[in-house]
N, C-alpha and C positions, 0 to 999 in steps of 0.2 A: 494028329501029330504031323502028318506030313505039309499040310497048311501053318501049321507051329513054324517048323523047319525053311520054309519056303518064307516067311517073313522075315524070320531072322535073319535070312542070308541078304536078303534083298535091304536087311538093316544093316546089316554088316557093311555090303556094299555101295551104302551111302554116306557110313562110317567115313570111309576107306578114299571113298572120293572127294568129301567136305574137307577131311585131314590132309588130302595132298592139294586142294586146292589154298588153304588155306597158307599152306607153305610153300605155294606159285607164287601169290601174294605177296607173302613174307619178303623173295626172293625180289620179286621186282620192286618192293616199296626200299630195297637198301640205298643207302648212300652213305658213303666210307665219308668219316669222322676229322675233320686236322689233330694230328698228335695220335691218331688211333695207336694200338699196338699193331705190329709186326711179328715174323719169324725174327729175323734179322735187326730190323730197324723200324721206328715209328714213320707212320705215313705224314710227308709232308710234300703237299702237292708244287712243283715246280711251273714258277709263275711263268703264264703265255710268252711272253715275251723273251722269256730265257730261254723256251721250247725252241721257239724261231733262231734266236742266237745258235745253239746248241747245231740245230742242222744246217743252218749256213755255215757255219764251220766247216763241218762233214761235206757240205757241198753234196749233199743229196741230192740224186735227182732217177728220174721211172728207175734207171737200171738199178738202180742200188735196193737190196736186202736188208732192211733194218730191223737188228731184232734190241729189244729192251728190256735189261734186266730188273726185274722187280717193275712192271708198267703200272701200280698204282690205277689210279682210274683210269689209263688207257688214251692220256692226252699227246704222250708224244708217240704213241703209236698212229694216234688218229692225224695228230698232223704230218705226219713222214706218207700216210696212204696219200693225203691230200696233196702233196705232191708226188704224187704218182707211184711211189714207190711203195714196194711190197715190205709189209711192216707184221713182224709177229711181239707180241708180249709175254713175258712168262713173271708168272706171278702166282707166290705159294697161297694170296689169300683166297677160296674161293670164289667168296660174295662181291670181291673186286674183279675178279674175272667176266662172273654173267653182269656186272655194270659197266665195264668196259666193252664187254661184245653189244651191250644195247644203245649203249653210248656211239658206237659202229655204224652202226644201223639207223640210228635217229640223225647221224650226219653222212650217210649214202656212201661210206668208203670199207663195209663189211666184207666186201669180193677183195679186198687189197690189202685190210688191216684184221689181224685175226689173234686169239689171245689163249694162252694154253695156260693150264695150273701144272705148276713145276719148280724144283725146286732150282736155282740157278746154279748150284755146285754140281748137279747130276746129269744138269740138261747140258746137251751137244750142240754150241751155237756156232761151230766152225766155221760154217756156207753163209755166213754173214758178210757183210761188205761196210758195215756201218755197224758198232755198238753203241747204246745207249743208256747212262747208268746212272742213278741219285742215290749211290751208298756211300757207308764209313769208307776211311782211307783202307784202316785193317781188313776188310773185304775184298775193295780194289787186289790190295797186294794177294788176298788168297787166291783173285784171279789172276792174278797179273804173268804168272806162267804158262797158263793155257790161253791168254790172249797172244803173249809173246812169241806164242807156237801157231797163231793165225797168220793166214797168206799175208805176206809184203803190201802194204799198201792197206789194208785196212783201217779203217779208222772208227777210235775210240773216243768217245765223248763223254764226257762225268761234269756235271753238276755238283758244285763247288768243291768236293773233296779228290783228294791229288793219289799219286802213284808211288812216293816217299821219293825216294833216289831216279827217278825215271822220268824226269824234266818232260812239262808239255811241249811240244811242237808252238801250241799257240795257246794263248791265256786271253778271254774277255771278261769283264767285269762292267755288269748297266748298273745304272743308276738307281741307289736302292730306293723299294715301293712299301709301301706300308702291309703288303698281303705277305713277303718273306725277304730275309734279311739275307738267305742263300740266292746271290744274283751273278756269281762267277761261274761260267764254264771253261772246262780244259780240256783241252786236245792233242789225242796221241797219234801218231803216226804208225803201224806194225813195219819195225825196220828187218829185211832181209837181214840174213844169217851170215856175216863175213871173215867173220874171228878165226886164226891163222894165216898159213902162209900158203899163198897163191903163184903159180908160174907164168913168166913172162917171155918173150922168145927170145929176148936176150938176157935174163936176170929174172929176179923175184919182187914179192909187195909181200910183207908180213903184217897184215891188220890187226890190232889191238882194239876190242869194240865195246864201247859200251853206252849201251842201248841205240841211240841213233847215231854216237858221235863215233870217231874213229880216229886214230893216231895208228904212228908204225913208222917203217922203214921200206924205203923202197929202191931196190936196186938194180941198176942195168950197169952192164959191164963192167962192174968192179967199183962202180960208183956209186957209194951210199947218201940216200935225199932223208930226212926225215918229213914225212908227209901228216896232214892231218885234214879233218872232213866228218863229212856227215850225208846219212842217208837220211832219202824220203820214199818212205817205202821199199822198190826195189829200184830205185836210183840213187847213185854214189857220184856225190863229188868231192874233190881230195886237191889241195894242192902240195905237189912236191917239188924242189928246186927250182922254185920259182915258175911253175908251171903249173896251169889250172887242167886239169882232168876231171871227167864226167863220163858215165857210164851207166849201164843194165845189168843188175844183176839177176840171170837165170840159172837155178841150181847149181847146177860146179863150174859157171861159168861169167865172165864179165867182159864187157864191150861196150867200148866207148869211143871217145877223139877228145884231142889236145887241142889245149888251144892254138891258134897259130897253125891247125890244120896239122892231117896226120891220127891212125888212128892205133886203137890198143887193142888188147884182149890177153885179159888172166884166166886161168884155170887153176883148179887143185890137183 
């Protein structure tokens, strides 16, 4: 019996090892489908050349953070490593995950590009410097408020679908290729937070904002200018009464110079 027993286990535990080897296998023989299904959206791989587009835009470069929602097979993560930059991917499918981490590794950029399975409505991408996205518009917009609440200056990148009312900074469109019809990228800017009214040391600026653009009134001494402008990121420029102004803005605070020399600073 006890010789019974001693085979069986030792049967068992070749069971046990064939079965996970077989589904090692499994795992590294995957390759994500064109059109596969999604959580969210059908996977459709965003052609190289549009990759390249996309982070010239961003003007990526080592120092920047990029993280990518939904990374698909993990290409424009792998090219944002390749320029040096620290790139993560999140992506709810699994089998896209361990094919992008091997895809990593087979082009020497795994210390620098790395890919998590997550859901992108859950996941925390705040400490980013750079996002990267190939979803629906109606997506964008469900993020479009916790992007809006990322540091000044960040930039956002989407692969041909837009932000509705939330005008890109800059639009590219290549030349379409027979691999995908999707050859536009769009680029957002995260503009500082300016809306209301700010004090002047002689008068006020009441800002009117939306999104990067800005109108309002601006007053010194009893004299009202209607001003209008636009930031980039947490730089504001505006002109009022015929005078061009440019500034910094740091939390309840703005600093800048006029043209013609001379310089400013509003607070709340």
């Amino acid at each position: 019996m006890k010789g019974f027993h001693f085979i069986r286990k030792v049967a068992l535990g070749l069971c046990l090892l064939l079965t996970a080897a077989a589904g090692c296998a499994q795992g590294t023989d995957y390759t994500p489908e064109f059109g596969q299904e999604g959580k969210d959206v059908i996977w459709i791989p965003t052609q190289q050349g549009l990759v390249d587009t996309m982070l010239d835009m961003a003007k990526v470069t080592a120092s920047d953070y990029v993280i990518d929602l939904g990374s698909g097979d993990g290409r424009i993560v792998i090219t944002a490593a390749k320029r040096g930059a620290t790139a993560l991917g999140i992506e709810y499918n699994p089998d896209m995950v361990e094919f992008a981490r091997r895809s990593a590794v087979k082009e020497g950029v795994s210390e620098r590009a790395s890919f998590e399975k997550a859901d992108i409505f859950e996941y925390d991408f705040s400490k980013a410097t750079v996002i990267t996205m190939f979803l629906l518009t109606d997506i964008n917009l469900e993020l479009r408020p916790t992007i809006l609440d990322m540091k000044p200056g960040t930039r956002i990148v989407s692969n041909t679908f837009d932000m509705a009312d939330w005008e890109p900074d800059e639009t590219v469109t290549l030349p379409e290729s027979g691999l995908s019809s999707y050859n536009t990228a769009h680029l957002w800017i995260v503009p500082a937070k300016v809306r209301g009214t700010w004090q002047l040391d002689k008068g006020r600026i009441h800002f009117i904002q939306n999104f990067q653009y800005v109108t309002g009134v601006m007053s010194v001494m009893g004299k009202e200018m209607k001003l209008t402008g636009k930031l980039d990121g947490d730089k504001i420029s505006f002109n009022a009464g015929g005078g061009e102004y440019t500034g910094i803005v740091s939390g309840s605070a703005i600093s800048g110079t006029r043209d013609g020399g001379g310089s400013w600073k509003a607070t709340r």
